[in-house]
N, C-alpha and C positions, 0 to 999 in steps of 0.2 A: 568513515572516521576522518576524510581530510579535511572538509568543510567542515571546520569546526574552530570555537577562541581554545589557545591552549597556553598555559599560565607558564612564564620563561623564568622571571625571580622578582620579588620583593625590592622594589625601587628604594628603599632606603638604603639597601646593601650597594647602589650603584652611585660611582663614582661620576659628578656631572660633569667632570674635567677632563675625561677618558672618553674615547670610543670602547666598546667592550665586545667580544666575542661571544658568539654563540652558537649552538647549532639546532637545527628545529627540522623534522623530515629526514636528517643526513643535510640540510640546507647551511651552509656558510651565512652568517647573519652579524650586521652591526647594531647594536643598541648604542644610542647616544642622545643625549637631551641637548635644543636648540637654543638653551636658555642666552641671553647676553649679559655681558661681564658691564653694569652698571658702575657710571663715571666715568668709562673712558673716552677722556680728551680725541685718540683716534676708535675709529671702529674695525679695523684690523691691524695689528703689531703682536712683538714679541709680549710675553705676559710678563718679562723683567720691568714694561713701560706702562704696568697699572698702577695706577692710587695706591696710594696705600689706604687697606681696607676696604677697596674695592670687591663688589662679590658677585658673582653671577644669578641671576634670576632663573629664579623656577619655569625654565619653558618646558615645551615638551617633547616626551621621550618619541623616539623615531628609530623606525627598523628597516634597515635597505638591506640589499644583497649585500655581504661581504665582499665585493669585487668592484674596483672603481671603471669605469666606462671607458678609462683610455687606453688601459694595458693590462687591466685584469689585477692587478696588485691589490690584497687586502684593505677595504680602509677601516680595519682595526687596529691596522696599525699607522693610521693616521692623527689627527688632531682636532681639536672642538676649538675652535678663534675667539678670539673675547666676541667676535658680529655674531655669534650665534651659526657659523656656516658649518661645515665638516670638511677637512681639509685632505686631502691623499698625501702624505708626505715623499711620494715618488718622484713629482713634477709641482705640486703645490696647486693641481685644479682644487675648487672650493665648488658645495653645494649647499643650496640653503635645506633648510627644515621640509620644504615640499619636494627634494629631489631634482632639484631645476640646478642648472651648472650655472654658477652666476661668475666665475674667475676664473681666467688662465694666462697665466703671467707670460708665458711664451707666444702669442695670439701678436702677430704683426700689427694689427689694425683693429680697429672697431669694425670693422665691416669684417675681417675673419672669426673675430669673437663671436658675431651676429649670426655667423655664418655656420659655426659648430655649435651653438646654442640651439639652433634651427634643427638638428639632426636628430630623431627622438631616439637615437643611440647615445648621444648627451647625458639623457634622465637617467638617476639611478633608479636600480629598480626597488620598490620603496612599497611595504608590509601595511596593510590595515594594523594599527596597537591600539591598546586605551590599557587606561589604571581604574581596576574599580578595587576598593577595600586596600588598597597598597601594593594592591599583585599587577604585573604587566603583563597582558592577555596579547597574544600576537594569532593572526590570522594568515595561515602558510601559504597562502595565495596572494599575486599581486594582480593588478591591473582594474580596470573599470566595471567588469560582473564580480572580483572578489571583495571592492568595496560597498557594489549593493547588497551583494550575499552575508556581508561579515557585519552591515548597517541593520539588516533585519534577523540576524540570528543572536540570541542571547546568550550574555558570556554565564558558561554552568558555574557560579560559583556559589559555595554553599552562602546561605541568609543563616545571618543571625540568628538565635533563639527568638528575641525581641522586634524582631523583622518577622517572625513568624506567628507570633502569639504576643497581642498585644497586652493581654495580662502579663507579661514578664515586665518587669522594670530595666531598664537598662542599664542601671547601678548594679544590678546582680548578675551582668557579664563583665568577665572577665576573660580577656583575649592572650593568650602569651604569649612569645615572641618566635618571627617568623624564623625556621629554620632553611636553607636552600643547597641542594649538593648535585652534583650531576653522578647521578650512582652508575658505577662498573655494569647495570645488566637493563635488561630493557624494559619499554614499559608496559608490555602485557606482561613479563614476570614481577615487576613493580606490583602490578595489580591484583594480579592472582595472590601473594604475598597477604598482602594486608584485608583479603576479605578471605584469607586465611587465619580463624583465632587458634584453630590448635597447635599453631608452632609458638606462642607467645613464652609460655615459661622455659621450655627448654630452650628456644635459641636465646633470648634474651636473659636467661640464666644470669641472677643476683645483679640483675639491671629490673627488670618486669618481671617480678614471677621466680619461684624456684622449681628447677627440673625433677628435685626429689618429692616437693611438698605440693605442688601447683596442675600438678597432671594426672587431670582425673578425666572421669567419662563424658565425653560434649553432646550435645541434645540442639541439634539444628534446626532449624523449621525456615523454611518460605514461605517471609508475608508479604512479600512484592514478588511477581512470578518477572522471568525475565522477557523484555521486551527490549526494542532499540531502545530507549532512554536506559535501562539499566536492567537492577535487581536491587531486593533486601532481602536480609535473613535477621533471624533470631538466632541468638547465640544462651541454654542452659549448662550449666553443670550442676553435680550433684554437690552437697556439703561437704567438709570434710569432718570426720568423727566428731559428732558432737559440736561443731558449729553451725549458725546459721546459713539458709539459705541463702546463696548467692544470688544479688538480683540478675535481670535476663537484661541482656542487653542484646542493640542491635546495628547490623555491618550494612552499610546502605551502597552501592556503587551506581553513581551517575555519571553516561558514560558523554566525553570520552576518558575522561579523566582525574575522576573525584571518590573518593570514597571516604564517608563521613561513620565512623562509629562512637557509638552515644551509649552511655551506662550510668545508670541512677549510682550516686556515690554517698547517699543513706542522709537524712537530714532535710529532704529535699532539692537538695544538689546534684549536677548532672555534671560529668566530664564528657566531653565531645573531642576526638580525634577530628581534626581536621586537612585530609593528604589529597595531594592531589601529584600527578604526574604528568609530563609530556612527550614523546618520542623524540630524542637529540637524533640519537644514529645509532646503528645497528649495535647490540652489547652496552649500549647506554640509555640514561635518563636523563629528562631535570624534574628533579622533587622540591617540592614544596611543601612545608606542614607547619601546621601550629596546632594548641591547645585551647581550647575552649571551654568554657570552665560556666555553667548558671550557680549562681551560689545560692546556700540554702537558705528558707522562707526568713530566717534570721539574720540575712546579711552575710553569713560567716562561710569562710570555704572547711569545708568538714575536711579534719586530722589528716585522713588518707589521702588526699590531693595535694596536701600544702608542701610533702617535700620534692612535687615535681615543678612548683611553681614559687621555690624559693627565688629571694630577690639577688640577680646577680648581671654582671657586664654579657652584654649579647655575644660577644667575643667568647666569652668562656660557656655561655649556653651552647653554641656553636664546636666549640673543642668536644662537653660532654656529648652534645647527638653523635659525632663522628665516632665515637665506643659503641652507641647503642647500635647505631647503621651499619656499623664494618660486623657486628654479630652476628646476619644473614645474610651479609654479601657476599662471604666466601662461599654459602652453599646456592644460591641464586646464579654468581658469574658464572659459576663452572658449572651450574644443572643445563642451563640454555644454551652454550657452548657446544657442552661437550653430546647434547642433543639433537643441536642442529648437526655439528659435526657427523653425527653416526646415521642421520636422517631417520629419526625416530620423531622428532616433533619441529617445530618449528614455525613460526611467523613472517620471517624472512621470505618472500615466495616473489618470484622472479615476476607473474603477472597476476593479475584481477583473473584471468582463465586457470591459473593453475590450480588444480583441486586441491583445498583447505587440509590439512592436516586433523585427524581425530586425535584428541589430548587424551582422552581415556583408554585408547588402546596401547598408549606407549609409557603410564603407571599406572598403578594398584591402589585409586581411590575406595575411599571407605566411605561410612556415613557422615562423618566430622567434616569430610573435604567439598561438602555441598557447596560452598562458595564460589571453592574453587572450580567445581564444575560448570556451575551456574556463570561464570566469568568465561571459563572457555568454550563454553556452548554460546555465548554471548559472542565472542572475536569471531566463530564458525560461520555464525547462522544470522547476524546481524552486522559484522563490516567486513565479511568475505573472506575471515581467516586469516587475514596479513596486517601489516604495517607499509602505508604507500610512501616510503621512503625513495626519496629521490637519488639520482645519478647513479645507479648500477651499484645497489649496495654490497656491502660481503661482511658475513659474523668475522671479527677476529679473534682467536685462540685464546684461548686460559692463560691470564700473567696475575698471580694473587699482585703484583707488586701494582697493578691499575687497582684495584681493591684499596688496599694501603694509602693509596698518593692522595691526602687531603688537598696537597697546595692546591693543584692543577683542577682538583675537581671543584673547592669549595673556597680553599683562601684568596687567592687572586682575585675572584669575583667580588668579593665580600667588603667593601670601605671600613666597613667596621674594624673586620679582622685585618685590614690591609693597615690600618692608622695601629691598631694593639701591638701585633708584629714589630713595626718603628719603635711602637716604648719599650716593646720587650728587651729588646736589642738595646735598646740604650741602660735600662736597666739594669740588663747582666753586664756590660759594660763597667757602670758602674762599681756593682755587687764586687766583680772580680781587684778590680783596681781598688775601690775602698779594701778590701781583703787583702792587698798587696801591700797598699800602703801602712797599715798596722802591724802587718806580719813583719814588715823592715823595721819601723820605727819604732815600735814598741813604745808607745808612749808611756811616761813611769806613772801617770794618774791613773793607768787600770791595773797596776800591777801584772804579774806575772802569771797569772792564771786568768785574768780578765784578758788580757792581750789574746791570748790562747781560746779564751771562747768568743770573743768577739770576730776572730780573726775565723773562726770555724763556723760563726754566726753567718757572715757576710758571705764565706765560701761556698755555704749549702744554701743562700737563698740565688744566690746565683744556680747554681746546680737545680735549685726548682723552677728557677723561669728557663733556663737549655732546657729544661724537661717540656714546659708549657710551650719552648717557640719548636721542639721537634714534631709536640702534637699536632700544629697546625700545618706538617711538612708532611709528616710520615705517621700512619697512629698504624700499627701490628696491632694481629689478632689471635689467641688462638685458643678454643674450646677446651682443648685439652690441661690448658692451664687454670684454667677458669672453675675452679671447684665453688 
């Protein structure tokens, strides 16, 4: 499982002006892009001494350790220079795009500079990446065999329809917008999850599915048997009274980290889930997912797909997944937890010797949970039952409130969400103060009941953007309200 590309986030969502945090393995990691800040007169200075409308170039993205070479200090929490370097903000060493120390402002001499440059404790240590399709694929390995290994191995990401069948037109995909969260639980429970379809109507209850109307009898089959590359199944149900046959759809898992489920959606048209996971650190994830969408022989996206692929700001696409994802994180964080805790199952395993855990001896699979089986007989018997997380990992304990915390998991990371946040803010700002100021002065052109609902107008759309900036902070869950 460690020799492998594993997908971190969707480069649109990243900030080119920021170093960014991450975690991959349990590994401390900076993402940042080299690009340089075009037209400026100098090639390092404050960014108060750019042009006006000056803008940085598209260079490329770059992953080092999280730890700068002199003192170990984060450089995520450092700086991108208009030169394209990466900055430590502890002491102000700078490194370029290839990990090479090119400044230190404290260096007595050229010949001391020369002289710490020379020391390959100097280099940061610095990740094979690339972007294929908009995703940044990072390789958890550094040095000179992880760049041969990570140059000849192929990053698993799903192909297009039209990449796979040149009969498809490529006007009749339709791709949706990337979603990205580092989920509360890990990513063999990520996995198991989604090539699980018998939890769909009841956990996602009046989002996917109703738990009264939607839960009926599942009819599995295996038509990829499992091997190291993966598995696929077939996924039947029965009808329900009197209506048509559901068509069969099917849960494909390519490992280490993909799972693609595809279902005819009538007309000719096909929706394609597209998810993929990676290992952050013990009790976590980073996800990644989008919708795929072939539309039918007539162009058209059939009735049933169109209200998941209504047209809206990725920022609010973004808010709604956070409802759908907190729907089985609370039984996800605390089934693995509180598993490992009791040592009834677990991934987490101190070494490559230690004997793997059997997942069927610690529940009460059925015939529906074939996937799930087939995924854990998968982690057992093909990457040795663990997760090779680095520096002495530890599960921590059940906190629903890690559940809950979008910022920390999803907005921070997010440009998109990080620039909407700003308007929201300024919005309700607004919203309140326009509400203030009517409420006082009463202007006599709306009279005395327009004053009144204007003033109640402006109050409650402020009251729905506080609603919108807590989603992107805090979104609570809970089943039991959820009728």
């Amino acid at each position: 499982m460690y020799k492998a590309w594993y997908p971190i986030i969707p480069v649109e969502f990243l900030d080119r002006e920021k170093p960014q945090h991450f975690k991959l393995m349990n590994m401390d990691l900076v993402v940042w892009n080299d690009g340089k800040v075009e037209g400026r007169s100098e090639a390092f200075g404050s960014k108060k001494d750019r042009q006006r409308g000056a803008k940085r170039s598209y260079g490329t993205w770059r992953v080092f350790a999280d730890s700068c070479p002199h003192r170990k200090v984060p450089l995520s929490e450092g700086r991108i220079e208009d030169d394209g370097t990466l900055m430590c903000s502890y002491h102000a060493w700078r490194w370029t795009g290839d990990a090479d120390l090119c400044a230190v402002p404290q260096a007595q001499s050229e010949n001391e500079l020369l002289k710490i440059q020379a020391n390959p404790k100097s280099k940061c240590n610095s990740f094979p990446a690339k972007v294929v399709h908009g995703l940044l694929w990072v390789w958890p390995e550094s040095g000179d065999d992880a760049r041969l290994e990570s140059a000849l191995t192929e990053v698993p990401m799903m192909k297009l329809p039209n990449e796979v069948d040149a009969s498809i037109d490529e006007d009749r995909i339709f791709t949706g917008t990337w979603n990205f969260r580092e989920l509360p639980y890990s990513h063999d429970s990520f996995l198991e999850n989604v090539v699980d379809p018998a939890h769909v109507p009841s956990s996602h209850h009046n989002v996917v599915g109703n738990r009264y109307a939607d839960t009926n009898p599942l009819f599995v089959d295996t038509t990829k048997p499992v091997t190291k590359d993966g598995f696929e199944i077939s996924v039947k149900q029965n009808p329900k009274e009197g209506g048509a046959v559901p068509p069969t759809s099917t849960t494909e898992f390519v490992a280490p980290g993909l799972v693609k489920i595809e279902a005819p959606a009538g007309e000719g048209a096909v929706s394609i889930l597209e998810l993929y996971s990676s290992p952050s650190r013990p009790g976590f994830c980073n996800h990644v997912g989008r919708q795929v969408v072939i539309k039918g022989a007539n162009g058209e996206i059939p009735a049933l797909l169109k209200v998941f692929l209504l047209p809206m700001p990725k920022w609010l696409n973004h808010v709604l997944a956070g409802l759908f994802l907190n729907q089985d994180a609370l039984f996800l964080h605390a089934q693995e937890r509180k598993m490992h805790e009791t040592k009834q199952y677990t991934t987490l395993l101190s070494s490559a010797d230690e004997e793997p855990y059997h997942y069927t001896k610690a529940v009460l699979p059925m015939t529906a949970d074939k996937g799930v089986v087939h995924f854990r007989n998968w982690i057992k018997n093909k990457a040795g039952g663990r997760i090779p997380y680095q520096y002495n990992p530890s599960m921590p304990s059940v906190d629903n409130e890690v559940v809950f915390d979008i910022y920390n998991s999803h907005t921070k990371h997010c440009k998109n969400c990080m620039d909407a946040l700003q308007n929201l803010r300024k919005a309700r700002l607004f919203s309140y103060l326009a509400a203030a100021i009517v409420g006082v002065l009463r202007p006599a052109r709306l009279g005395a009941v327009g004053n009144v609902l204007i003033t109640a107008l402006l109050g409650s759309i402020g009251i729905g953007i506080n609603k919108l900036i807590g989603a992107m902070h805090r979104l609570e869950y809970s089943h039991a309200e959820n009728d």
